[in-house]
C-alpha positions in Angstrom: 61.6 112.2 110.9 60.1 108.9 110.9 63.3 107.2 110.3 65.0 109.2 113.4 62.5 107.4 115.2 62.8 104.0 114.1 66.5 104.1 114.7 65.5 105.2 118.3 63.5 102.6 118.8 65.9 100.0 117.5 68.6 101.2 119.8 66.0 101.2 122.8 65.3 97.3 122.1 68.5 96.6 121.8 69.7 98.5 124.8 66.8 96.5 126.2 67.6 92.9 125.5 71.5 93.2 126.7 70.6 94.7 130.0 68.1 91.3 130.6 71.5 89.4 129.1 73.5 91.4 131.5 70.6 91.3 134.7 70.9 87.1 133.9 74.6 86.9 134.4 74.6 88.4 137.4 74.3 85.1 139.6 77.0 83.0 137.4 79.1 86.5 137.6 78.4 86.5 141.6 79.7 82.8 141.9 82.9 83.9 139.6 83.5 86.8 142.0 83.3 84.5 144.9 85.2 81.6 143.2 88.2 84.1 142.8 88.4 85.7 146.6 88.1 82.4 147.9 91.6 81.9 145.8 92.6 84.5 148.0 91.6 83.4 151.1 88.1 84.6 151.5 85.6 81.6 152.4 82.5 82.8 153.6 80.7 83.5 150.3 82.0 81.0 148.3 81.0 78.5 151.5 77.6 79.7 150.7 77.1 78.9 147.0 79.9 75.9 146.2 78.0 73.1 148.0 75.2 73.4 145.8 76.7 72.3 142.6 77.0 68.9 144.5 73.7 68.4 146.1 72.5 66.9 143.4 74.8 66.7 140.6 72.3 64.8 137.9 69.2 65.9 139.4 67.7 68.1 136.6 64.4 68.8 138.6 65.7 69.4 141.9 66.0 73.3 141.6 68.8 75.1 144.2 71.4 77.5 143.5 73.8 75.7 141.0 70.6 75.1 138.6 69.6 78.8 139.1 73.3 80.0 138.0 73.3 77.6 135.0 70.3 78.2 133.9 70.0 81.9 133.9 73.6 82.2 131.8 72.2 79.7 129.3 69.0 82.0 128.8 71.0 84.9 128.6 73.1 83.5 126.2 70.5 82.2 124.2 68.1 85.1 124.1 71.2 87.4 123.2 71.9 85.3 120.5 68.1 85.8 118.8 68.3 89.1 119.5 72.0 89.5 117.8 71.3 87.2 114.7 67.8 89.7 113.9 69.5 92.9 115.2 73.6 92.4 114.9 74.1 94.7 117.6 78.1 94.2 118.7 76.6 94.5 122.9 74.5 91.3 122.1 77.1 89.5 121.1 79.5 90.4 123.9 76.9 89.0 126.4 76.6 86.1 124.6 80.4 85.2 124.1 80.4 86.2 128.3 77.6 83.5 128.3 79.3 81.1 126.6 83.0 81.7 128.6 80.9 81.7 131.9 78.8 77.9 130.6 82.8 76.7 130.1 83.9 77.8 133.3 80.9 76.1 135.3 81.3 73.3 133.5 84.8 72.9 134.2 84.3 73.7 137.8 81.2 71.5 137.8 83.5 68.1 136.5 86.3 69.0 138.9 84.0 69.1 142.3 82.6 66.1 141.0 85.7 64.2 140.2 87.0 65.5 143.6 84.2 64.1 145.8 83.9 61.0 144.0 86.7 59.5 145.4 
């Protein structure tokens, strides 16, 4: 009995910590979303987000959206990895390899917009 119930438990905490990995990608996800309709031709939302990740490009305390983004993937990458290397549960370590894809990808993006408006 009492080990039905720490097994629960276990599976409740680490239910817990990848939904606060998954809530924390939401805003790098959101600019992914919009980064791909604006390849097809939508321009609105992506209008809204893409100037921030050159209003300040090496500012580190000016806070606006691109910071936000950036630094809410690198938390949920990094607190998913804790909680996978003292729980190895396989959902822990799919956030955190989406977190690390989704650091590439806006730091690809990041280096292009700012090659592209440097000239």
């Amino acid at each position: 009995m009492k080990s039905m119930i720490i097994t629960r438990l276990t599976q409740i905490r680490s239910l817990g910590s990848s939904l606060l990995g998954m809530t924390l990608l939401l805003p790098a996800s959101y600019f992914m979303l919009t980064l791909t309709a604006r390849v097809f031709g939508a321009k609105g939302p992506y209008y809204f987000i893409a100037p921030s990740f050159l209003q300040s490009p090496f500012n580190l305390f000016a806070f606006h959206k691109a910071q936000f983004i950036v630094c809410t993937v690198l938390l949920a990458t990094v607190f998913n990895l804790w909680a996978y290397q003292r729980r190895r549960h396989w959902l822990n370590a799919a956030i955190a390899f989406q977190g690390v894809l989704l650091l590439v990808l806006l730091f690809c993006y990041t280096l292009v917009q700012h090659i592209r408006y440097e000239n």
